[in-house]
DSSP file (Angstrom, degrees, kcal/mol; ACC not computed):
  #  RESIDUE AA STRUCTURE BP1 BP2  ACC     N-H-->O    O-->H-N    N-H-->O    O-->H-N    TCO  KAPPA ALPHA  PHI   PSI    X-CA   Y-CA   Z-CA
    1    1 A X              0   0    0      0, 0.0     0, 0.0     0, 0.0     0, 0.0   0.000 360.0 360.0 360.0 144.9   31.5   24.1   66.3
    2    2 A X        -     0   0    0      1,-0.1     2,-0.2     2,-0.0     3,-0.0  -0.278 360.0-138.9 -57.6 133.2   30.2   25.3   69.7
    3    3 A X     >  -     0   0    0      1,-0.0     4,-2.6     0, 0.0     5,-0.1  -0.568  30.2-100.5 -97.7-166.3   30.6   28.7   70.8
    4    4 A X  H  > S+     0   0    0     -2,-0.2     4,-1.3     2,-0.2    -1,-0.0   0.908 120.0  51.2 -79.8 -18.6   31.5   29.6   74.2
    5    5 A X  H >> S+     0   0    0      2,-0.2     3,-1.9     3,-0.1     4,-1.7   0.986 114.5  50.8 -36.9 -79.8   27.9   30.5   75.4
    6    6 A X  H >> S+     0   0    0      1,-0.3     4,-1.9     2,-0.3     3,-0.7   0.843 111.9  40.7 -18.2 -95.6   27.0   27.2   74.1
    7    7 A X  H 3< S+     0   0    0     -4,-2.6     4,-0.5     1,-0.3    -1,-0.3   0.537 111.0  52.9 -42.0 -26.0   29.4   25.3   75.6
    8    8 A X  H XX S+     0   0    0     -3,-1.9     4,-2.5    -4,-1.3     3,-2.0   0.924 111.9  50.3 -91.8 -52.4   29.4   26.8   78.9
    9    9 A X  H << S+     0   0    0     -4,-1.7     4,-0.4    -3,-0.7    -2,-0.3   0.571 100.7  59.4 -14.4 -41.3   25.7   26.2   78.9
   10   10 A X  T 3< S+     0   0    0     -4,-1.9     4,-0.4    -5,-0.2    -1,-0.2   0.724 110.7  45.0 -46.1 -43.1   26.2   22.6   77.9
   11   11 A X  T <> S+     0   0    0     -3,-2.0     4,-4.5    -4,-0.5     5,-0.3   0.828 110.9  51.9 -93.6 -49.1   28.3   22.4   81.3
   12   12 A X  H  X S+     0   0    0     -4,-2.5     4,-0.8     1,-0.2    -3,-0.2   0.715 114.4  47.6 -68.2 -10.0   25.4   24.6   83.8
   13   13 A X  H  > S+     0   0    0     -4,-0.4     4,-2.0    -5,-0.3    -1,-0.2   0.817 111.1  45.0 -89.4 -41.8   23.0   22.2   82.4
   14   14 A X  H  > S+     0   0    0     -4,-0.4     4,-1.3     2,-0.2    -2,-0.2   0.754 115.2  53.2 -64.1 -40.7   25.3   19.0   83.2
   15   15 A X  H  < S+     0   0    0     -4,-4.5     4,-0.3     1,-0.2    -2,-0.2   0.953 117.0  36.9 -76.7 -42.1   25.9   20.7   86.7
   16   16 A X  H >< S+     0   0    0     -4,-0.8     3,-1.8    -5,-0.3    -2,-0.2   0.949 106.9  58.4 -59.1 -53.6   22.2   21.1   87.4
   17   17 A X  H 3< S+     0   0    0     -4,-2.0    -1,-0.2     1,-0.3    -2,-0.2   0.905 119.0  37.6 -63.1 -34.3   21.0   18.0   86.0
   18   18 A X  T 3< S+     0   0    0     -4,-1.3    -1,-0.3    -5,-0.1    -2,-0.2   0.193  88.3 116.0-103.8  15.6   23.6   16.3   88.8
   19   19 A X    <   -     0   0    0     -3,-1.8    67,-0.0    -4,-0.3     3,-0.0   0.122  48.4-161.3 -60.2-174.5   23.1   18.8   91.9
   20   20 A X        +     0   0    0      2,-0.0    -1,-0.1     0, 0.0    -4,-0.1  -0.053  58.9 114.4 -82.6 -28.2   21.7   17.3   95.2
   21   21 A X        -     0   0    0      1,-0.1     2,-0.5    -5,-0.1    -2,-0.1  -0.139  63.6-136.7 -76.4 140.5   20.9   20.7   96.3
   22   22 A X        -     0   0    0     -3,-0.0     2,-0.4     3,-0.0    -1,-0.1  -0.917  17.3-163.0 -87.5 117.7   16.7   21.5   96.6
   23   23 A X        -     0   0    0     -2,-0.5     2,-0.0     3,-0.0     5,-0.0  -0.968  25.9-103.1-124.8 148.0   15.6   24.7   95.3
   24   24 A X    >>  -     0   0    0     -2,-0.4     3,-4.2     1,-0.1     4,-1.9  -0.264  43.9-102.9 -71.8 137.7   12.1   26.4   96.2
   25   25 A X  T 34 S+     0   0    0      1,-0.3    -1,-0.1     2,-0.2    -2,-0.0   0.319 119.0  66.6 -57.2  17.2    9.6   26.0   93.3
   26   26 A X  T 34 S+     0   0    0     -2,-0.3    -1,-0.3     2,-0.1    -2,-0.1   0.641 112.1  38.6-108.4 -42.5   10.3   30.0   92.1
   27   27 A X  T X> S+     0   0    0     -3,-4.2     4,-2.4     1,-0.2     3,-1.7   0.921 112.5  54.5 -85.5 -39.6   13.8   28.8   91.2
   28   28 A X  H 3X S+     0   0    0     -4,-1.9     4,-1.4     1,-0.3     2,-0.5   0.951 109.6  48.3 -60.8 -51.1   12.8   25.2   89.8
   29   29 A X  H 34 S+     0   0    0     -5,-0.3    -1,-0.3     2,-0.2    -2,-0.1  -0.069 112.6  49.8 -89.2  43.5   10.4   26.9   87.4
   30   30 A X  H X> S+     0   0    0     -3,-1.7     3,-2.4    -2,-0.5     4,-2.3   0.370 108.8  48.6-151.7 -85.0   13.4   29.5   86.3
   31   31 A X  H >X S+     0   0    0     -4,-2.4     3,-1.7     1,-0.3     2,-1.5   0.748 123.3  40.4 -30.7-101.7   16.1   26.6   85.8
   32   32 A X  H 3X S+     0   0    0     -4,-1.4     4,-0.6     1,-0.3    -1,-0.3   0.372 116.6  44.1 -53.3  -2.7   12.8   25.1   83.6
   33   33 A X  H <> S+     0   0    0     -3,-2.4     4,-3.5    -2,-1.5    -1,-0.3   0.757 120.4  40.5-107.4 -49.2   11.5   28.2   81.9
   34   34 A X  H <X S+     0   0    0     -4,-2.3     4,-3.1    -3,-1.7     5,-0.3   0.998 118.0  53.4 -52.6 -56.0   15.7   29.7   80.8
   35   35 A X  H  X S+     0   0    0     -4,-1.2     4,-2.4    -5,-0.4     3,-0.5   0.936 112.0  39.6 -56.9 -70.7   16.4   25.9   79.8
   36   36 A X  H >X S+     0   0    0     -4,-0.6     4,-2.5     2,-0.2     3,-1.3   0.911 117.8  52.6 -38.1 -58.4   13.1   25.4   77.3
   37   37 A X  H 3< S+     0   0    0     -4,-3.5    -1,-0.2     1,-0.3    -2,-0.2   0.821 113.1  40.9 -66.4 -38.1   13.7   28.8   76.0
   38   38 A X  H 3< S+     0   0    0     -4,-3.1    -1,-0.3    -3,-0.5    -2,-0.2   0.491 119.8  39.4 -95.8  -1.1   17.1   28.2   75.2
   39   39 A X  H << S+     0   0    0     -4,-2.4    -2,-0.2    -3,-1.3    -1,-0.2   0.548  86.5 119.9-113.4  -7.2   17.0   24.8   73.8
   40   40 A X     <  -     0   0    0     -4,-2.5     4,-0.1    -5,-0.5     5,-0.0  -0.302  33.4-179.0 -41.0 146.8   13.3   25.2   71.6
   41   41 A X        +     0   0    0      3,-0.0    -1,-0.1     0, 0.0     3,-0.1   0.128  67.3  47.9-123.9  36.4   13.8   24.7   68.2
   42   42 A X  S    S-     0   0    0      1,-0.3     2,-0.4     0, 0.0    -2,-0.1   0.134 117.2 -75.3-133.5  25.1   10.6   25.1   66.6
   43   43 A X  S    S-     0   0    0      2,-0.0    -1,-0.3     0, 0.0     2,-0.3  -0.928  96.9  -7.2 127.2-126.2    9.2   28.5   68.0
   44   44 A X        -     0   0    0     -2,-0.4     2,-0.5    -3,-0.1    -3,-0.0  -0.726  68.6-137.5-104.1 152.3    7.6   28.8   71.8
   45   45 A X        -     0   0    0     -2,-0.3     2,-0.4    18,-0.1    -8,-0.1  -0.841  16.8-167.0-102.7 131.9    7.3   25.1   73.7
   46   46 A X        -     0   0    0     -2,-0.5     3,-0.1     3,-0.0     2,-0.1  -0.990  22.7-124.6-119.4 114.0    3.9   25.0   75.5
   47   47 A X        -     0   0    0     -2,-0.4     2,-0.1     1,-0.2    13,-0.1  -0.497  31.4 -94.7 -74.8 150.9    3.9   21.9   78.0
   48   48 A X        -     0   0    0     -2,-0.1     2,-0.4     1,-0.1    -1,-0.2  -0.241  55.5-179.9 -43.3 121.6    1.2   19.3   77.7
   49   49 A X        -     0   0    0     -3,-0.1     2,-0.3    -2,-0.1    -1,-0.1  -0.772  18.1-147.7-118.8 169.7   -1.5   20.4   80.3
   50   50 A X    >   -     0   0    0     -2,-0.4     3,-1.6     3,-0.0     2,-0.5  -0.872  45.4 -71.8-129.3-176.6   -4.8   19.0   81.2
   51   51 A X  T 3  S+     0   0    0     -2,-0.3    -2,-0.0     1,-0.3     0, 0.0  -0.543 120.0   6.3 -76.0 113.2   -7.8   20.9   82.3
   52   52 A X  T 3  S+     0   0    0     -2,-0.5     2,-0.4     1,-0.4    -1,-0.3   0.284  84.7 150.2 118.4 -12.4   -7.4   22.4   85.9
   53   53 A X    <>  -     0   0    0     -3,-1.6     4,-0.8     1,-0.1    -1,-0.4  -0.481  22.5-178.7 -69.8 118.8   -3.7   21.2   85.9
   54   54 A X  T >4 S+     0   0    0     -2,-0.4     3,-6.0     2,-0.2    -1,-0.1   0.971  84.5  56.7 -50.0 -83.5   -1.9   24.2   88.5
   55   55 A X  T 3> S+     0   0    0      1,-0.4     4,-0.8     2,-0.2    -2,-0.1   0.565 112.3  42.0 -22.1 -71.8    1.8   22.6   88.1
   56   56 A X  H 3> S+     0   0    0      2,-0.2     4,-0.9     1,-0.2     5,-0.4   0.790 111.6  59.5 -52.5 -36.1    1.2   23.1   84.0
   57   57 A X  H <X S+     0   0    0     -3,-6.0     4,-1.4    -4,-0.8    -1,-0.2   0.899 108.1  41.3 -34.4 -95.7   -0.3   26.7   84.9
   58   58 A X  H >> S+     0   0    0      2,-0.2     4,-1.4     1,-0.2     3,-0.9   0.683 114.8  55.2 -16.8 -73.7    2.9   27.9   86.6
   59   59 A X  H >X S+     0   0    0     -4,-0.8     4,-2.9     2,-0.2     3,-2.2   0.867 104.9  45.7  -3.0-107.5    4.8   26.4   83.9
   60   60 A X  H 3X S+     0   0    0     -4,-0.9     4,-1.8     1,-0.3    -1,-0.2   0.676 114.4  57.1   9.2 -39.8    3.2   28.0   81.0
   61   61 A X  H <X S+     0   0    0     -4,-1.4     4,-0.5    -3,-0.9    -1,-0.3   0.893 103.6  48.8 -91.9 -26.4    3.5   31.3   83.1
   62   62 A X  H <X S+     0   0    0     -3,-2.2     4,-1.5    -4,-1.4    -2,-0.3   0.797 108.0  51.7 -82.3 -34.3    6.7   31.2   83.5
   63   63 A X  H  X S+     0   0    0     -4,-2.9     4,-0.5    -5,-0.3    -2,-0.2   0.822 104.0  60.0 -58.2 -24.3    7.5   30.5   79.9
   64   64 A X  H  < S+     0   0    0     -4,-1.8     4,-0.2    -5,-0.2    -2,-0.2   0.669  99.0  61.0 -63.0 -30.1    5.4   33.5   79.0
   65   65 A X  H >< S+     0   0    0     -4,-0.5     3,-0.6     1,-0.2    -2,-0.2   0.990 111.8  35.6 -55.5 -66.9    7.8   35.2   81.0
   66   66 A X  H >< S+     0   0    0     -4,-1.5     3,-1.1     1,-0.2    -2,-0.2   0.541  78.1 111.1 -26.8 -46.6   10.6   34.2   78.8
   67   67 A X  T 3< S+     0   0    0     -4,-0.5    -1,-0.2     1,-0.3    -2,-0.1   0.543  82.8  39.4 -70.8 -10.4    9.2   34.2   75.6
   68   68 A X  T <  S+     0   0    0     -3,-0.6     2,-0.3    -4,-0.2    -1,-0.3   0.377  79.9 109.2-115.5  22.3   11.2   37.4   74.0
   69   69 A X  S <  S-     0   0    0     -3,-1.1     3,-0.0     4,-0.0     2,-0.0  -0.878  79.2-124.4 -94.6 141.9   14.6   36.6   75.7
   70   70 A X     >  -     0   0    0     -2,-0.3     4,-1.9     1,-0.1     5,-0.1  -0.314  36.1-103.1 -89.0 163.9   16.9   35.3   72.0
   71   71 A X  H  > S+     0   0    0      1,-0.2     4,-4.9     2,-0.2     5,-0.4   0.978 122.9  53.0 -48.9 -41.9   18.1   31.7   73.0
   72   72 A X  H  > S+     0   0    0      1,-0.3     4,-1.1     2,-0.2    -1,-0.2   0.838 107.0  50.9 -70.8 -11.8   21.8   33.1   73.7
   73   73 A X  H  > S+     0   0    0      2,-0.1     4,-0.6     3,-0.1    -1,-0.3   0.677 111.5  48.6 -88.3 -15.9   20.2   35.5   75.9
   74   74 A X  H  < S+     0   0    0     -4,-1.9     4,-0.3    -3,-0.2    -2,-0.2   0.899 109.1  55.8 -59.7 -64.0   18.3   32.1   77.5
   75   75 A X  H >X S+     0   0    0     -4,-4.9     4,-5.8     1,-0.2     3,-1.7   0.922 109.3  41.4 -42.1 -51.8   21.6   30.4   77.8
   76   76 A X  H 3X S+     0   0    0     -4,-1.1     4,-0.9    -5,-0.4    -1,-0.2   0.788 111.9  53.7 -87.6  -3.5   23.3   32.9   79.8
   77   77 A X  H 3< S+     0   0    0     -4,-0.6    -1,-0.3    -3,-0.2    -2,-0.2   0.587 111.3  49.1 -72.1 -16.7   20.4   33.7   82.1
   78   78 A X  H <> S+     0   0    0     -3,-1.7     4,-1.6    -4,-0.3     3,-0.4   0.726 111.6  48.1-121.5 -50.5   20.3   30.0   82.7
   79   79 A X  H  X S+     0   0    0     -4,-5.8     4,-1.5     2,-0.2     5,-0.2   0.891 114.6  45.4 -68.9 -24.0   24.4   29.9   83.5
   80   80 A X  H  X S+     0   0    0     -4,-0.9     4,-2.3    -5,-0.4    -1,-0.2   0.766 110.9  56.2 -80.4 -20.6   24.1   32.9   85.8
   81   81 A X  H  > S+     0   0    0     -3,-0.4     4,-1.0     2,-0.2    -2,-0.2   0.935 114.4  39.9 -66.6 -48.6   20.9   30.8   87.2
   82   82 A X  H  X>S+     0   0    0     -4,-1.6     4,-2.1     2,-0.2     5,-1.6   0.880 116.7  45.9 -46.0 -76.2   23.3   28.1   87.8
   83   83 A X  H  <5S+     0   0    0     -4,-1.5    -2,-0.2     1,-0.3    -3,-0.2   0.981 111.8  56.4 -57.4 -54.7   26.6   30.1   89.2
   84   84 A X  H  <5S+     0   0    0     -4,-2.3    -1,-0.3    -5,-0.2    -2,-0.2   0.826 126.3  11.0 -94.8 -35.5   24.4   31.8   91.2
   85   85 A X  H  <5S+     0   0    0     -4,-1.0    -3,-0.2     2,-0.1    -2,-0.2   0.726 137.7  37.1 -92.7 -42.8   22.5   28.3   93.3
   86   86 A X  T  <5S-     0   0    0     -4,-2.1     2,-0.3     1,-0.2    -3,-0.2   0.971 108.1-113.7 -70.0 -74.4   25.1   25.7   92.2
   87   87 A X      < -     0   0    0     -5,-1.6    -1,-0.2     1,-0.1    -2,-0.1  -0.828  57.4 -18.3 142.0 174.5   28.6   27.2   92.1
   88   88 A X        -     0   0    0     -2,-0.3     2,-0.4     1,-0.1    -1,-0.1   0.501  62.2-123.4 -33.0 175.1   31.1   28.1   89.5
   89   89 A X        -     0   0    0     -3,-0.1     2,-0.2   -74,-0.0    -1,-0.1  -0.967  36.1-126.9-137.1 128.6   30.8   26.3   86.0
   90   90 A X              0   0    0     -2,-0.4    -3,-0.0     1,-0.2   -78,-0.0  -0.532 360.0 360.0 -89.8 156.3   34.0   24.7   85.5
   91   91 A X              0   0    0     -2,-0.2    -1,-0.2   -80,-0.0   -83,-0.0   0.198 360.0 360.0 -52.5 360.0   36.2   25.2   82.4
């Protein structure tokens, strides 16, 4: 069974994935850095890069950011990430 992290997480991910809204690429890689962290299951995720690739730079740096936050502590940085650009996360 789900806890309530979980589940409420389950819902800020479902509210993001279906936004409209634009957010500036400091927030976009925040939404992508909480979300990997808190769904890995096999240790740290490292995106496929190629040589010279920025995007995957940024990426990578912002997961490094991450890397010692526990998943539930991932989740709820990622629901506050949510409430805080989206809106509420509803029950």
């Amino acid at each position: 069974m789900l806890d309530s992290t979980q589940k409420r997480f389950n819902k800020a991910y479902e509210l993001a994935s279906t936004t409209n809204l634009s957010f500036p690429p400091d927030i976009m890689l925040s939404f992508y850095a909480y979300y990997k962290r808190a769904t890995e299951k096999n240790g740290f995720y490292l995106p496929p890069s190629e040589q010279g690739d920025l995007r995957s730079a940024f990426k990578i740096n912002a997961l490094v950011q991450v890397k010692d936050l526990s998943k539930k502590d991932a989740q709820e940085k990622y629901i506050a990430l949510v409430e805080e650009h989206i809106g509420e996360i509803p029950e």
